[in-house]
LUMMI-690091 format. One record per residue (C-alpha): residue in three letters; z, y, x. Coordinates in pm, whole numbers. Layout:
REM LUMMI-690091
type	c3	c2	c1
ala	Z	Y	X
...
END
This chain:
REM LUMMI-690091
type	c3	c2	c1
unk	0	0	0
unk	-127	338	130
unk	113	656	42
unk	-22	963	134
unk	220	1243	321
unk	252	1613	233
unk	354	1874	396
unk	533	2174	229
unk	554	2488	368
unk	877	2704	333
unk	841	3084	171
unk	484	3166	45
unk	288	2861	-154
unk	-21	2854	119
unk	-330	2664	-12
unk	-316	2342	261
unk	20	2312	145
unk	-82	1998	-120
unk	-377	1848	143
unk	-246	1542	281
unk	-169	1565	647
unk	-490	1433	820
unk	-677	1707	568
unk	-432	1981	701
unk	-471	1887	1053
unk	-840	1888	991
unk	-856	2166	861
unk	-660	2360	1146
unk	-893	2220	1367
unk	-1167	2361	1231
unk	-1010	2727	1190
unk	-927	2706	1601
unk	-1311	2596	1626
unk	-1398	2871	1418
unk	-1211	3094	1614
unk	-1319	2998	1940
unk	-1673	3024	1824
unk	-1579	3395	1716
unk	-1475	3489	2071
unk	-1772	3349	2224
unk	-1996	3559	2020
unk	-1799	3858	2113
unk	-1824	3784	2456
unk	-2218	3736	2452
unk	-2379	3959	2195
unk	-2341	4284	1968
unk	-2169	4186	1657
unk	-2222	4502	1433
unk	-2088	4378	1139
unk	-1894	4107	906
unk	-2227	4005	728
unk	-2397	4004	1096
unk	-2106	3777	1240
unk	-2157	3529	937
unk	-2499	3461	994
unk	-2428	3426	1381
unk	-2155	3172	1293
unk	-2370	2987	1035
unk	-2648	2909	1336
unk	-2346	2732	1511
unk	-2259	2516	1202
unk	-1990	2774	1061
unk	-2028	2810	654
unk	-1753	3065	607
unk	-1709	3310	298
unk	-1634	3682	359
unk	-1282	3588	246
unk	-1208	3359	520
unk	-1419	3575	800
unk	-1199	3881	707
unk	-898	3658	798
unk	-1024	3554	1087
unk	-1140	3931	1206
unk	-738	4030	1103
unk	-594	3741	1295
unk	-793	3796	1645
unk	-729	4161	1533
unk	-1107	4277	1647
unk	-1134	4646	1690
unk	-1476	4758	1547
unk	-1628	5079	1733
unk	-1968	5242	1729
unk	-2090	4953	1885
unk	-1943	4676	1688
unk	-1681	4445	1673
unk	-1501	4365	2017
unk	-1173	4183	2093
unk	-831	4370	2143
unk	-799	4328	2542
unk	-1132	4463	2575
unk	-1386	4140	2634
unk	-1689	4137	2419
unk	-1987	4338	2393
unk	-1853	4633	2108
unk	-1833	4997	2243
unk	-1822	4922	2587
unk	-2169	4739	2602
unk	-2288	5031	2358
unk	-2213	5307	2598
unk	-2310	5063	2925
unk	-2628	4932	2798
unk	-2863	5234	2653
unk	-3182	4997	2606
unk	-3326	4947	2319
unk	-3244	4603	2170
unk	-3477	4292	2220
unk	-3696	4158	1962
unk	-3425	3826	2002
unk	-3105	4057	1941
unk	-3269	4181	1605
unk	-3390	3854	1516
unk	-3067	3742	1548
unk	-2920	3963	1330
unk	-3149	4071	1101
unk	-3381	3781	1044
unk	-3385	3490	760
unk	-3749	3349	730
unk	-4065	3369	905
unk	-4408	3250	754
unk	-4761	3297	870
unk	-5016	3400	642
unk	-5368	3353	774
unk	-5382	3613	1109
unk	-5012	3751	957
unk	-4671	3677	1006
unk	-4428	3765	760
unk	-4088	3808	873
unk	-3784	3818	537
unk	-3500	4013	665
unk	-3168	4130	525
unk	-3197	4453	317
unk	-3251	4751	552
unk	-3298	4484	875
unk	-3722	4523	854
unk	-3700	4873	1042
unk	-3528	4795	1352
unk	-3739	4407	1369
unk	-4052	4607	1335
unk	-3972	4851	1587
unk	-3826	4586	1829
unk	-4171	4407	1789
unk	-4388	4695	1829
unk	-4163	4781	2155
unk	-4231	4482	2306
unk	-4621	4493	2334
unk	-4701	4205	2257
unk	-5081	4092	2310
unk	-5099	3853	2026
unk	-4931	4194	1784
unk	-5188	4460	1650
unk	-4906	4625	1498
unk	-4669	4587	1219
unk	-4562	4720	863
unk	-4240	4739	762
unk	-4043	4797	391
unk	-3678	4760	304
unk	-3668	4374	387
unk	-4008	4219	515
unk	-4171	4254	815
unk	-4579	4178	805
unk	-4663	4168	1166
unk	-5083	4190	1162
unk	-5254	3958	1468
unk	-5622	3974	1571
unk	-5668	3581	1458
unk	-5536	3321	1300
unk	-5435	3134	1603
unk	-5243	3436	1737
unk	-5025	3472	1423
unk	-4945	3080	1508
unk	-4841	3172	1850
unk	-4616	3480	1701
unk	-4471	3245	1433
unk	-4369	2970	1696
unk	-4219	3263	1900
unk	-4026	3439	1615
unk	-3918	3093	1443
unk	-3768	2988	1794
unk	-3568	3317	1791
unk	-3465	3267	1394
unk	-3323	2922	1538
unk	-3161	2974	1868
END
């Protein structure tokens, strides 16, 4: 006979209070994952916002809500600047990478944070961004010069990016798709 065990938390009901023990322990695990994931991204890229930092943690596996993520932010107690979020001793890439690094961000960086889907359509590639993320993907594209790029239009939250031939727009949808997944 199996009997589960509980474990009850003094003060406060908390909501892993009822889980049986391996579900709790589990489920700690997972924050402590979470939150090492959260300092890595800190440490390597621009995090400019919460909606930014969920996408970032959903490409490593991550499914949080805003809920959870704002927990996490108040626990590691992140200090957002003009740059972005950055962790309290000062690691990360927030203000201090803002005011160190003055070039304009890759076409990876706003990938990264801005894009969701990228389809071609005969000799065009249509890039689906968050609202108000089509601007800065455009411009990072047009900045980069690529050969394969005429040029690109942008609205509120799709990119079409225009290429000479069909073949091209291939090439630019391999390249963009592999920065959408990495």
């Amino acid at each position: 006979m199996h009997q589960d065990v509980y474990l009850y938390k003094r003060g406060r009901p908390s909501r892993t209070a009822l889980l049986p023990f391996g579900a709790q322990a589990k489920n700690l695990s997972m924050k402590y994952q979470r939150l090492d994931a959260i300092r890595e991204l800190l440490s390597t890229s621009l995090v400019a916002n919460q909606d930014e930092l969920r996408r970032k943690l959903r490409r490593r596996g991550f499914h949080v809500t805003q809920a959870t993520l704002s927990r996490d932010i108040h626990e590691l107690r992140l200090i957002k600047g003009p740059g972005g979020y950055s962790l309290p001793n000062g690691n990360g890439s927030g203000a201090a990478a803002a005011v160190e690094d003055d070039s304009p961000p890759s076409v990876a960086e706003m990938i990264e944070s801005f894009g969701l889907r990228v389809r071609q359509a005969m000799n065009q590639v249509v890039v689906s961004t968050v609202m108000g993320g089509a601007q800065p993907v455009a411009t990072a594209i047009d900045r980069e010069g690529w050969p394969e790029v005429v040029g690109t239009v942008a609205g509120d939250d799709t990119v079409l990016v225009i290429c000479p031939d069909v073949r091209r727009a291939g090439e630019v949808e391999i390249r963009l798709r592999k920065l959408l997944e990495s």
